[in-house]
C-alpha positions in Angstrom: -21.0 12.7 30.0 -18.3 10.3 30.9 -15.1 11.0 28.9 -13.5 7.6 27.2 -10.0 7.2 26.0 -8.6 4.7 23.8 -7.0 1.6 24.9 -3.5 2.6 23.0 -3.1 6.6 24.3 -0.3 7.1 21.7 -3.0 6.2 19.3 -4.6 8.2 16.7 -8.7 7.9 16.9 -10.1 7.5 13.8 -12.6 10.1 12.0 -15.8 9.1 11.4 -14.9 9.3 7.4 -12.0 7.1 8.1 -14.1 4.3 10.0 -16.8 4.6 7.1 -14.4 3.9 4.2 -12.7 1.1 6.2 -16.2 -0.6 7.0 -17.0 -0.2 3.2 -13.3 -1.8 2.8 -14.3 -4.6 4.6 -17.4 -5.2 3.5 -16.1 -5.2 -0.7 -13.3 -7.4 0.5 -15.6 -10.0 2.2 -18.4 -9.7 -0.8 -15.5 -10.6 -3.0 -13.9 -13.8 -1.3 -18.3 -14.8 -0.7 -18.2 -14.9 -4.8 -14.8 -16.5 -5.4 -15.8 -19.0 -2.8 -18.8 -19.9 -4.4 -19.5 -23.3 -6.0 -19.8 -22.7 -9.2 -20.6 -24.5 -12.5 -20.9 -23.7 -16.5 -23.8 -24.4 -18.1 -23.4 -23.7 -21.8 -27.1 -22.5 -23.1 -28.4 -20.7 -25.8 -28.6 -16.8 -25.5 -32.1 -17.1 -26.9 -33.0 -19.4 -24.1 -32.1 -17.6 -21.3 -33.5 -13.9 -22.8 -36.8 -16.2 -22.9 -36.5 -17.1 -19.5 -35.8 -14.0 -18.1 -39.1 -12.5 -19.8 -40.9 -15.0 -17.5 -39.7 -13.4 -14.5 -41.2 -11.0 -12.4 -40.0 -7.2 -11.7 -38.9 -8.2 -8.2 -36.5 -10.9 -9.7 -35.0 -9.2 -12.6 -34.4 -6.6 -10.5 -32.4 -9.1 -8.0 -30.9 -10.7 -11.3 -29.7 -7.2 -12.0 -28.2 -6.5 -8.9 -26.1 -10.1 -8.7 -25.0 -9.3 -12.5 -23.5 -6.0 -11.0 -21.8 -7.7 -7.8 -20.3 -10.5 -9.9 -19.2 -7.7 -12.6 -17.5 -5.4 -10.2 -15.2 -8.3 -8.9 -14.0 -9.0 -11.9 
């Protein structure tokens, strides 16, 4: 096997934990600029509406509609 060095010797190489948690870093911080980014707009309806509407849906969706709430809740 061919032996590989870094391209700064007086470097540290990262552990595999270490590049794992700063992917994960990377990928929060880009998920949360993505939402603040977003267009958005406020739409006043009735809670009664939208609990109506969301009985309509289909597994698959409310299951996406859960996972959105979750993202847009863990940036705030």
């Amino acid at each position: 096997m061919k032996r590989k060095s870094v391209h700064e010797p007086a470097a540290k190489l990262m552990s595999a934990a270490d590049t794992i948690a700063d992917a994960n870093r990377l990928k929060e911080l880009f998920r949360e600029q993505a939402l603040r980014s977003a267009p958005a707009i406020e739409m006043r309806i009735p809670l009664a509406s939208f609990l109506a509407a969301l009985d309509q849906f289909p597994r698959k969706d409310l299951l996406e509609v859960k996972q959105k709430l979750e993202e847009r809740l863990m940036a705030r």
